[in-house]
DOKOLLUM-118075 format. One line per 2 residues: number of its first residue (from 0); for each residue x, y, z of C-alpha. Coordinates in nm, 2 decimals. Example, Ala and Ser with C-alpha at 12.3 -4.5 7.8 and 13.67 -1.06 7.14 Angstrom:
BEGIN
0 = 1.23 -0.45 0.78 ~ 1.37 -0.11 0.71 .
// end
This chain:
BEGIN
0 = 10.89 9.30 11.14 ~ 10.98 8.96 10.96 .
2 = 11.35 8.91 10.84 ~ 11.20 8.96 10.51 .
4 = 11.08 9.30 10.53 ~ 11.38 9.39 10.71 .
6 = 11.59 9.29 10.38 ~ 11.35 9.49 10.16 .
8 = 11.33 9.77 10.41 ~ 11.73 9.79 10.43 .
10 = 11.77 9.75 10.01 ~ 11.51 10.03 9.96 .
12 = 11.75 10.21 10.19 ~ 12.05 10.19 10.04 .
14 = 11.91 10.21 9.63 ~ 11.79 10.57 9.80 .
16 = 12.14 10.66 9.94 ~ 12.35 10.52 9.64 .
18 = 12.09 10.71 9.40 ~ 12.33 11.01 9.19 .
20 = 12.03 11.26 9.22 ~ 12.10 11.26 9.61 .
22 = 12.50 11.27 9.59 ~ 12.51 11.59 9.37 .
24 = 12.78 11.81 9.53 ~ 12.81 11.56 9.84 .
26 = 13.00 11.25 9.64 ~ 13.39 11.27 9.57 .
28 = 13.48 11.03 9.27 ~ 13.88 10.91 9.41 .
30 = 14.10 10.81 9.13 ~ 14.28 10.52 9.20 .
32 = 14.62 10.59 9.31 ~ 14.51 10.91 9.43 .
34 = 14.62 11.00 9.81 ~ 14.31 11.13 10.02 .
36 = 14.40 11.41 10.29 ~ 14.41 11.29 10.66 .
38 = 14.32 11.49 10.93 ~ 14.56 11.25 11.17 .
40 = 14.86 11.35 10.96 ~ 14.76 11.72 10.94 .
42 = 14.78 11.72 11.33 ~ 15.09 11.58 11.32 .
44 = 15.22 11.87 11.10 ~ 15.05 12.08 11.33 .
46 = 15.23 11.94 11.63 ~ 15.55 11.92 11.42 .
48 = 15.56 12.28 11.33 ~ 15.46 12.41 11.71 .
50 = 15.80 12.22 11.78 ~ 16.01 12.36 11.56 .
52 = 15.89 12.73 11.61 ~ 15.88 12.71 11.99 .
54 = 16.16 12.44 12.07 ~ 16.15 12.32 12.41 .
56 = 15.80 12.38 12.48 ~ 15.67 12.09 12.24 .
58 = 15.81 11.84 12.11 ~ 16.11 11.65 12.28 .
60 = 16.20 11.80 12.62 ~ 16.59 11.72 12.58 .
62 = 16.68 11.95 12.34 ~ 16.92 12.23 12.43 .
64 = 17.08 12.52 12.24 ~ 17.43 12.26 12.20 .
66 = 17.24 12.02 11.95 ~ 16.91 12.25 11.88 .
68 = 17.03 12.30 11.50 ~ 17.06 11.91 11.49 .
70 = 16.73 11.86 11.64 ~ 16.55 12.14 11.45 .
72 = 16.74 11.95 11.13 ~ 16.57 11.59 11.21 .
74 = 16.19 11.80 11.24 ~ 16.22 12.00 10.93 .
76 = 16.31 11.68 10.75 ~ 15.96 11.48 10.87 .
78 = 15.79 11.81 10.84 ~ 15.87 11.83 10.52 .
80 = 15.77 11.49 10.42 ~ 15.44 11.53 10.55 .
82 = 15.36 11.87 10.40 ~ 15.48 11.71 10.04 .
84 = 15.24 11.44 10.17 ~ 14.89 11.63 10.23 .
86 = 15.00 11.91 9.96 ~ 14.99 11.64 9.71 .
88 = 14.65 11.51 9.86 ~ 14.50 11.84 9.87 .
90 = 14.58 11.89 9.54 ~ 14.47 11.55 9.41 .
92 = 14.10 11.59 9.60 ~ 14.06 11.94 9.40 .
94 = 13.89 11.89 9.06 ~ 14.07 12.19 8.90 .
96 = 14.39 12.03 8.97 ~ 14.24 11.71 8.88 .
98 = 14.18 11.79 8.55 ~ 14.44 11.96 8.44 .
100 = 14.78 11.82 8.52 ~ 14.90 11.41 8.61 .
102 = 15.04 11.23 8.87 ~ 15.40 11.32 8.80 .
104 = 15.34 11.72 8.75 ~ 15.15 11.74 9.08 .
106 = 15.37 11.52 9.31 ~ 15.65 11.77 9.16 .
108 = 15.39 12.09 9.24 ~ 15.37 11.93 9.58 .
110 = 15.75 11.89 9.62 ~ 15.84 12.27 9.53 .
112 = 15.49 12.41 9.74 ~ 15.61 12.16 10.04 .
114 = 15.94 12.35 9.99 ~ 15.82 12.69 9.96 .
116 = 15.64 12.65 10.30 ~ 15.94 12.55 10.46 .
118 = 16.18 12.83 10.40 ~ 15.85 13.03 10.52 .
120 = 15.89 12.94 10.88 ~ 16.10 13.13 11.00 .
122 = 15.90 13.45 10.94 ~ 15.59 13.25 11.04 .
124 = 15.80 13.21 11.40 ~ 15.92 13.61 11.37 .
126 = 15.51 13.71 11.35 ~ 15.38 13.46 11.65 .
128 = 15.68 13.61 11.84 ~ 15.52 13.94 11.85 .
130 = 15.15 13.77 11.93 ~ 15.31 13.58 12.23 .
132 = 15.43 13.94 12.34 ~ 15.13 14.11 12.29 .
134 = 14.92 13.83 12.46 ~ 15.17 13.86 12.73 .
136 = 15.17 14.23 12.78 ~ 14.79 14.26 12.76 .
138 = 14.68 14.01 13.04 ~ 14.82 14.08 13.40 .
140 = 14.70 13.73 13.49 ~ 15.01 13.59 13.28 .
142 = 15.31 13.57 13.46 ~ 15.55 13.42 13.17 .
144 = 15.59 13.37 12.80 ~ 15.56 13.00 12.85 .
146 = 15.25 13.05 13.06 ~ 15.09 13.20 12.69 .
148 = 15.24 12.95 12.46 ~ 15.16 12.66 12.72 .
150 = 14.83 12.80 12.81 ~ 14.67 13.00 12.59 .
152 = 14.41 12.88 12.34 ~ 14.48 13.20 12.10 .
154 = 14.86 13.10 12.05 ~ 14.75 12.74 11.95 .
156 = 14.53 12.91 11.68 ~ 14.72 13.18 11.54 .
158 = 14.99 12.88 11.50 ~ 14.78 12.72 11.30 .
160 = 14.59 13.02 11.16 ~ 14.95 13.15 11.04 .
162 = 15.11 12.83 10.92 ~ 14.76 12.78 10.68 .
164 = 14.74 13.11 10.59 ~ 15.09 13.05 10.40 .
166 = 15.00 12.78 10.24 ~ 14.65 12.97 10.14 .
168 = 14.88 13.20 9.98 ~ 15.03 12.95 9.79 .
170 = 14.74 12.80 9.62 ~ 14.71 12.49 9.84 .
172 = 14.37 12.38 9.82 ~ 14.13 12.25 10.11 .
174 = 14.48 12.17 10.36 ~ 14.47 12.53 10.47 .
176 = 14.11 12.51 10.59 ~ 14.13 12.12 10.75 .
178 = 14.39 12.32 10.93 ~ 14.24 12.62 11.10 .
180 = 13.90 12.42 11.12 ~ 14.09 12.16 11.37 .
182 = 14.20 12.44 11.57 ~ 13.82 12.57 11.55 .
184 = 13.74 12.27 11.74 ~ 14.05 12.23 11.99 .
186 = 14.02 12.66 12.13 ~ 13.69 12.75 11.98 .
188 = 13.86 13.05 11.77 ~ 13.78 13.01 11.44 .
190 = 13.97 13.20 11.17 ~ 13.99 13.16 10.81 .
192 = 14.28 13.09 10.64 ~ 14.23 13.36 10.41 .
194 = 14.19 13.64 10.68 ~ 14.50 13.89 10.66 .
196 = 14.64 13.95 11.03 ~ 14.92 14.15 11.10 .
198 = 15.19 14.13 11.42 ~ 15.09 14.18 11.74 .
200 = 14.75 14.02 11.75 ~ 14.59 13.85 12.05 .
202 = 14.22 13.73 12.12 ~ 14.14 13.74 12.53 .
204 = 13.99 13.42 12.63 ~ 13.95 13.34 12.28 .
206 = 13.58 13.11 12.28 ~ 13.37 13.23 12.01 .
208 = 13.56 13.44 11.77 ~ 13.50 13.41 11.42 .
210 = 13.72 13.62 11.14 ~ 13.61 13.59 10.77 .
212 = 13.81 13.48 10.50 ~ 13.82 13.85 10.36 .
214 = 13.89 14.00 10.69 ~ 14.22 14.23 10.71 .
216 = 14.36 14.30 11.05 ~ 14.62 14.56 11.13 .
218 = 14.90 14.57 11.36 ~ 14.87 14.58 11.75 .
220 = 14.51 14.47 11.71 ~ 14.32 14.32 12.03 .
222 = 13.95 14.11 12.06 ~ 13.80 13.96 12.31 .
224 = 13.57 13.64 12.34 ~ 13.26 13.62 12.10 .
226 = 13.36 13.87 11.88 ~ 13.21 13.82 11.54 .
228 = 13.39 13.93 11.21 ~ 13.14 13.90 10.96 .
230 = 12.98 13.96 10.66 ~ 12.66 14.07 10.54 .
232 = 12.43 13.84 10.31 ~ 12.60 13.89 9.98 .
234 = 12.49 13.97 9.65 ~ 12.41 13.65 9.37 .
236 = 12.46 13.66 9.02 ~ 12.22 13.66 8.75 .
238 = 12.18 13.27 8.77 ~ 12.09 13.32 9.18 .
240 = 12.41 13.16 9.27 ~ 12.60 13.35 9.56 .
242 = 12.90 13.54 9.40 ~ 13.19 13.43 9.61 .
244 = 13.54 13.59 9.64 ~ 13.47 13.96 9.66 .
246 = 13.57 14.15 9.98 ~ 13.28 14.11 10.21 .
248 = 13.45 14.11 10.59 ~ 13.55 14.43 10.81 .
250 = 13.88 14.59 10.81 ~ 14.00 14.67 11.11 .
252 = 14.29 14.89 11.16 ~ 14.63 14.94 11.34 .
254 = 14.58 14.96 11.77 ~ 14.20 14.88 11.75 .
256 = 14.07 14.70 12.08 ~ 13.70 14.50 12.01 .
258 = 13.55 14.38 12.35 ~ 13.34 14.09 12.41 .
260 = 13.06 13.95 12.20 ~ 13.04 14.24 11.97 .
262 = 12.95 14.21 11.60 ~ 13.06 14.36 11.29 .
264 = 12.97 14.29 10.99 ~ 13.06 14.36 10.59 .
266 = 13.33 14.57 10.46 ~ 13.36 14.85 10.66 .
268 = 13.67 14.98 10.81 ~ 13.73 15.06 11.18 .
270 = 13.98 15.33 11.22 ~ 14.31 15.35 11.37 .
272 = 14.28 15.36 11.76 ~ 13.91 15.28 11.76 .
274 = 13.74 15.11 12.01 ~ 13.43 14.89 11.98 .
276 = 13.23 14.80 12.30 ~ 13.05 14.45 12.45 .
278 = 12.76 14.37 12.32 ~ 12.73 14.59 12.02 .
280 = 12.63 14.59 11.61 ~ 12.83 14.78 11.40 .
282 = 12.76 14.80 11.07 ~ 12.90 15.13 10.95 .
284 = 13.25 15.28 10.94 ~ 13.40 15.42 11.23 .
286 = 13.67 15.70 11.22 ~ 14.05 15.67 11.36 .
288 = 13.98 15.71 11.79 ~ 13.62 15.67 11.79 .
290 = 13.46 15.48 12.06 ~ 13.12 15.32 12.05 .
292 = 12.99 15.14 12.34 ~ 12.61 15.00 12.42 .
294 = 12.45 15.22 12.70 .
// end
């Protein structure tokens, strides 16, 4: 191919790429001025957060229970920097917020939602405390708490899964689901940001699970690898759009135990006690102590 065809091939290309009819929906028009969210920082937080919460175990290795409230001081500062940081960005990248409010009222939304978070941590740390016990007590290969929080791929998600489910609760836009998507890809655990969990919640082995964004999970509640929490295809409106936002994920109930690579799907409710086998569907309710297993 001459030089000259390869200009024309390579304009032709980009007119094609830059044309509007191919961008609509996949084309973000920044404002100047405007900060764009970075996945580099959200890790940061991430990391930031997992040190404050578990001190001692990440973080700086020095710190001791004479200058802990000094240390834990120094984090929350940067921490919340940072979350005033990619709050503000999250905001600014959503066109609802984009059109309705400037500059000044969303880097003082930011400030007060970056606050807000904050004073949530300690009940975010109260709630993991009780996932690192039940992780603990149900698997007699672990020998110590730091052995889960150290170890365990389900700890690093519901730390992230619990800390973006606050802020999803707040109204932050798109942060919350940068957030549990990153810990997607470090444990293979995916959960939604919107999903309600309850205390006491551990995934065994962890690869695989998915949890919807409507899911609610009880208390004392145990899965295994490759289970799915799922939903059904859902109904569209009268234009043929889907019709997002309405309940469409399981709800599973206090003390249930779900075992490896089974599947349930749309909003049915598995009763207090139940247990669900490997390797099955379930697509109906099941009542308080049933057990269903694939024979």
């Amino acid at each position: 191919m001459s030089i000259q065809n390869t200009i024309l091939l390579l304009t032709e290309t980009v007119e094609k790429l830059s044309d509007p009819q191919t961008l609509k929906g996949l084309f973000h028009q920044h404002r100047e001025g405007y900060p764009l969210p970075s996945s580099t920082v959200l890790e940061e937080i991430v990391q930031l957060s997992r040190a404050i919460l578990f001190p001692g175990f990440f973080g700086k290795s020095q710190v001791n229970i004479q200058t802990i409230q000094y240390q834990i001081g120094v984090e929350v500062e940067k921490l919340s920097y940072l979350l005033k940081e990619q709050i503000l960005a999250g905001l600014c990248f959503s066109e609802d917020y984009e059109t309705k409010s400037g500059m000044v009222d969303l880097k003082k939304q930011a400030r007060e939602l970056a606050s807000e978070m904050i004073s949530r941590l300690p009940k975010v740390r109260s709630v993991l405390a009780t996932d690192v016990e039940a992780a603990y007590n149900g698997d007699p290969a672990a020998k110590s708490y730091a052995e889960i929080l150290l170890c365990y791929p389900v700890l690093k998600a519901l730390t992230s899964y619990r800390l973006a489910h606050e802020l999803f609760l707040m109204g932050v836009p798109l942060i919350p689901r940068m957030m549990t998507e990153m810990a997607h890809s470090e444990t293979g655990i995916d959960i939604h940001p919107g999903a309600t969990i309850g205390s006491h919640f551990t995934i065994d082995h962890g690869t695989g699970v998915v949890i919807g964004e409507t899911c609610v999970i009880g208390n004392h509640v145990k899965l295994y690898q490759g289970v799915t929490l799922g939903a059904k295809s859902f109904p569209l409106d009268e234009q043929g759009n889907p019709i997002k936002g309405i309940p469409r994920h399981p709800i599973i109930e206090d003390d249930v135990i779900v075992y490896a690579n089974a599947t349930l799907l749309g909003r049915i409710t598995i009763g207090r006690g139940a247990t669900v086998g490997a390797n099955t569907w379930i697509l109906e309710d099941m009542p308080p102590e049933a057990k269903v297993f694939k024979k």
